[in-house]
C-alpha positions as CSV (number, residue, x, y, z in Angstrom):
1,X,5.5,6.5,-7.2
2,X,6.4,3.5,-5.5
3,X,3.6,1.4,-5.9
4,X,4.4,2.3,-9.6
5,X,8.3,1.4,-9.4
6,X,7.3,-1.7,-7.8
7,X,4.5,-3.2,-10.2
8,X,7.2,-1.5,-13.3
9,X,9.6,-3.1,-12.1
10,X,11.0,-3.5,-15.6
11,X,10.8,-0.1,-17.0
12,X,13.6,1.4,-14.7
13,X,16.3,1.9,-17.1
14,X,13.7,4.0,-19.5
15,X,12.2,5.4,-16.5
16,X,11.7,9.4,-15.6
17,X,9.3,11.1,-13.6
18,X,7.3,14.1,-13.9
19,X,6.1,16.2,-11.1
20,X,2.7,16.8,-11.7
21,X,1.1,19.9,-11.7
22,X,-1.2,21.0,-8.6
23,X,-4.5,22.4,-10.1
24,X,-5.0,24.0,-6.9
25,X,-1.7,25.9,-6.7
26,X,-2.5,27.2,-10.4
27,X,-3.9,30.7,-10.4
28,X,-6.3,30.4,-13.3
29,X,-6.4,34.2,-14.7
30,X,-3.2,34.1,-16.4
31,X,-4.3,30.6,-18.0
32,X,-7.0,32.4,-19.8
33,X,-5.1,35.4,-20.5
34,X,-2.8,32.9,-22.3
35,X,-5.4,30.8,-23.8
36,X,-4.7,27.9,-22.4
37,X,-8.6,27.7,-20.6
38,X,-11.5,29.9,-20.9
39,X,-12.9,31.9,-17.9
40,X,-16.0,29.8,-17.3
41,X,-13.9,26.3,-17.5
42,X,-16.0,23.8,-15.3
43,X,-12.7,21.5,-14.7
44,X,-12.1,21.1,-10.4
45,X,-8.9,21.7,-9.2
46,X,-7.5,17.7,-9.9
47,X,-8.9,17.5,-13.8
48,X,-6.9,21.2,-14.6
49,X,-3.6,20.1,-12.5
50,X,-4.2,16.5,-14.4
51,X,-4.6,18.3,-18.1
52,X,-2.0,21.4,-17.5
53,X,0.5,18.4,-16.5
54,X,-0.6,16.6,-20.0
55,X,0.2,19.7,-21.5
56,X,3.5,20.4,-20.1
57,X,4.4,17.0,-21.7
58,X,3.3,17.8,-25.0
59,X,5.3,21.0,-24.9
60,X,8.2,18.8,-24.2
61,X,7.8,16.4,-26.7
62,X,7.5,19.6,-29.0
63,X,10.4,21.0,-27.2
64,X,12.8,17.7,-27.7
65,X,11.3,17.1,-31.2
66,X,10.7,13.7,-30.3
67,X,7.8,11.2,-29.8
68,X,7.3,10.8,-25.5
69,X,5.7,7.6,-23.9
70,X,3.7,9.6,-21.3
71,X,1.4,7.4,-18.3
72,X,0.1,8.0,-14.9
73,X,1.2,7.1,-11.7
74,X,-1.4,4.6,-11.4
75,X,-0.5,2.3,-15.0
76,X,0.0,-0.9,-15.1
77,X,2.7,-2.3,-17.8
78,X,2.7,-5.9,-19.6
79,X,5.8,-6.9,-19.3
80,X,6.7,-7.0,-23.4
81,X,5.7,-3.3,-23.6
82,X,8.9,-1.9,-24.6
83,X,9.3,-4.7,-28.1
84,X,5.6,-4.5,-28.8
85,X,4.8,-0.8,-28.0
86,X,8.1,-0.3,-30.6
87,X,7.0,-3.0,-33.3
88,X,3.3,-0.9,-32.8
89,X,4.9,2.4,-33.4
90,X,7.1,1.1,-36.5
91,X,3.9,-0.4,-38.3
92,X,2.4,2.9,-37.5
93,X,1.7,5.7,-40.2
94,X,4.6,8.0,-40.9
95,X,2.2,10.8,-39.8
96,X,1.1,9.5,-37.1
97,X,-0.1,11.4,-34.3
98,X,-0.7,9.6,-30.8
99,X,-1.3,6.0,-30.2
100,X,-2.8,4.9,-27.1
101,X,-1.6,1.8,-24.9
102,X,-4.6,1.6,-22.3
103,X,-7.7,2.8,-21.6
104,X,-10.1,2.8,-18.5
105,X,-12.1,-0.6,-18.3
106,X,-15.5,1.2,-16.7
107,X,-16.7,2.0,-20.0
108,X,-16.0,2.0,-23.8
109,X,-13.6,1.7,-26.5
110,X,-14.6,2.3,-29.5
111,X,-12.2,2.1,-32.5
112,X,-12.2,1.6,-36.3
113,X,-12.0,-2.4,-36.8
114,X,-11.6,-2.2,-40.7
115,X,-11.5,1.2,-42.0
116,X,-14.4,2.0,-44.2
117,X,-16.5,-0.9,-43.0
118,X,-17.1,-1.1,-39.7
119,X,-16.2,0.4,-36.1
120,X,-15.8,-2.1,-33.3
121,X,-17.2,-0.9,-29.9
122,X,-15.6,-2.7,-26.6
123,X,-16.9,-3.2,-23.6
124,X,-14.8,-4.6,-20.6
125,X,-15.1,-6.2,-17.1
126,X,-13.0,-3.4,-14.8
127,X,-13.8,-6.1,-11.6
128,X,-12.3,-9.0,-13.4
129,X,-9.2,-7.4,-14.9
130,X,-8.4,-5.4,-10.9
131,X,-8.0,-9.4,-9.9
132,X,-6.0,-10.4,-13.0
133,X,-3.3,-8.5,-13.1
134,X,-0.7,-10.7,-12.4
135,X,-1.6,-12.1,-15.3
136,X,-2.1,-9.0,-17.8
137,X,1.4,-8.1,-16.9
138,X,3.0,-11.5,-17.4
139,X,0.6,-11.7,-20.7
140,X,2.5,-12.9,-24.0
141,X,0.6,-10.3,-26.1
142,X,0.6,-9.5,-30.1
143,X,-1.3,-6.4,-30.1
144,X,-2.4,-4.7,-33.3
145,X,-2.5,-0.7,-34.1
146,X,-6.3,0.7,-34.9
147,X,-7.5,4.2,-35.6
148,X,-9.0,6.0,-32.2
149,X,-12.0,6.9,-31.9
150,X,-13.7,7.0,-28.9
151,X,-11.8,6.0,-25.0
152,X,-11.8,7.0,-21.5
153,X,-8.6,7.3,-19.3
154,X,-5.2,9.1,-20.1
155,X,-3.3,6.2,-18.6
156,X,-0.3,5.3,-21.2
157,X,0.0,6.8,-24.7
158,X,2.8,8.1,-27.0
159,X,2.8,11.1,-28.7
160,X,4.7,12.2,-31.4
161,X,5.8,15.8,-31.9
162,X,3.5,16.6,-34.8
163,X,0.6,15.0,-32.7
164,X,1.6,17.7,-29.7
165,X,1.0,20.2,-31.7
166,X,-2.5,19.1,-33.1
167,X,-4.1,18.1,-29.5
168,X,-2.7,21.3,-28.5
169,X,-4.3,22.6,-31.9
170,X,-7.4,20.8,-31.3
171,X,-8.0,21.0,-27.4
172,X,-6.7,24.6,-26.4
173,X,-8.5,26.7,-25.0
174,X,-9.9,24.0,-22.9
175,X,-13.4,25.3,-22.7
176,X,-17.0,23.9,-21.9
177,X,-18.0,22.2,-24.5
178,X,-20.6,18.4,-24.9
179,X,-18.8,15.6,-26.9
180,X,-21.0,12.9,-28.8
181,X,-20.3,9.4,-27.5
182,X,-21.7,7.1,-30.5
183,X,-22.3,3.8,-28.7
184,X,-23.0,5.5,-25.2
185,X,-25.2,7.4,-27.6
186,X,-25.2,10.7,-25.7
187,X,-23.3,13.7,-25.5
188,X,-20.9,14.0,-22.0
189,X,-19.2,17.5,-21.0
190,X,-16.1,18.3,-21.0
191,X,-15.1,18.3,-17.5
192,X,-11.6,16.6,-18.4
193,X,-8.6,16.4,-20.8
194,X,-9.8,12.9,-22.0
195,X,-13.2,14.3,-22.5
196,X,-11.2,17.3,-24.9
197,X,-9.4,14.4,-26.6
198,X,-12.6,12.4,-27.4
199,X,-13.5,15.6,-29.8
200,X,-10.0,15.2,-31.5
201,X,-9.3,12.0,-32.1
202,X,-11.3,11.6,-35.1
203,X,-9.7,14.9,-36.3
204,X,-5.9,13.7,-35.7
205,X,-4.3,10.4,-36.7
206,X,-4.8,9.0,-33.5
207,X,-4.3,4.9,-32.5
208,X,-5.1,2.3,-30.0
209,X,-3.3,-0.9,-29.4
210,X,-5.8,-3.8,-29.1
211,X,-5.2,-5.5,-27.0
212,X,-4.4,-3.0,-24.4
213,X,-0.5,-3.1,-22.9
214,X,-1.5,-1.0,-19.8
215,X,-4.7,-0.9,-17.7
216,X,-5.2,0.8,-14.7
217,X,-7.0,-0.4,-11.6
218,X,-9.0,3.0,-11.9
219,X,-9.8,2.9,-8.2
220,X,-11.9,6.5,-8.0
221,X,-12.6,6.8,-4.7
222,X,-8.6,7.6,-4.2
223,X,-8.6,10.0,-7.6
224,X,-7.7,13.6,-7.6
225,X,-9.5,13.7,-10.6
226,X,-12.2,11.4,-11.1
227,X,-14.2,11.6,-7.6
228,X,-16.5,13.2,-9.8
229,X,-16.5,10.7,-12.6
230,X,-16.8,11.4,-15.8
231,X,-17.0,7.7,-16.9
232,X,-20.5,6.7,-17.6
């Protein structure tokens, strides 16, 4: 936490942290008796203690009736995030659901360029950005809002409260299932909550802000969660 204070310098006055769940501490048998997994869930201990603490956010953000500005511990803010990520949201569908504000740079974005016409399928340099940092943050940036549909990484995102309710809708019970991956062009399993979201987003009113106002140095040798990676 920090390490986080210290590159975030700038989001202190907005600035409250959650304790995140322990997926190890987390008996599963009442999970399933609640429906919150099913009994055969192939998640480790770090991806259910990362999506049971996603969760508990959501059910705040249902609880407060208000949208939430949720990232990890290991995000990485531009320093206009609080007028753009607003101006974003604004511009945004009344309906909207969840817009993301950073994704993991070891793989693909993909997201609807001009709707009706044609996706547009990223791919970044993850080694390139980790040494440019400095300059992403202090970055004058004039991002633009575009429909989700495929990402990997649950580093920054808002949610609103009806958009709670439909990943809850949409990913519960978290359960083994394969998601397609058009551009990878394969199916991955689920063995994540960003793998579970990949199968909604094209079912919710879900955005992305291009270009990105968080990334993440993504370092997984030091991850609870992605020692096992599920980034192709």
């Amino acid at each position: 936490m920090l390490a986080f204070e210290s590159l975030n310098a700038h989001l202190k006055p907005t600035l409250s942290r959650f304790a995140a769940l322990e997926g190890k501490d987390v008996a599963r048998g009442p999970l399933v008796d609640r429906g919150i997994i099913t009994a055969d869930l192939c998640y480790g201990d770090g991806a259910l203690g990362c999506a049971l603490s996603h969760l508990a956010l959501w059910d705040l953000a249902i609880e407060k009736n208000q949208a939430l500005t949720v990232s990890e511990d290991d995000a990485i803010f531009n320093r206009g995030f609080g007028p753009a990520s607003e101006s974003l949201i604004e511009a945004l569908p009344r309906d909207w659901h969840m817009i993301l504000w950073g994704w993991n740079f070891d793989s693909i974005l993909m997201f609807d360029m001009i709707p009706g016409v044609s996706p547009c399928l990223g791919f970044f340099n993850q080694d390139q950005m980790r040494i440019g940092t400095d300059a992403f943050q202090s970055a004058s940036l004039t991002p633009q809002p575009f429909r989700l549909l495929r990402m990997f990484g649950t580093i920054g995102y808002s949610v609103s409260p009806a958009g709670a309710q439909a990943m809850k809708q949409h990913c519960l019970p978290l359960r083994n299932m394969n998601v397609f991956f058009p551009g990878l062009e394969r199916t991955l399993p689920n063995k994540g909550i960003d793998i579970a979201l990949n199968d909604a987003f094209p079912r919710i009113n879900a955005f992305v802000s291009f270009p990105p106002l968080i990334v993440t140095m993504n370092f997984h040798s030091i991850s609870t969660v992605q020692q096992a990676s599920n980034n192709p």
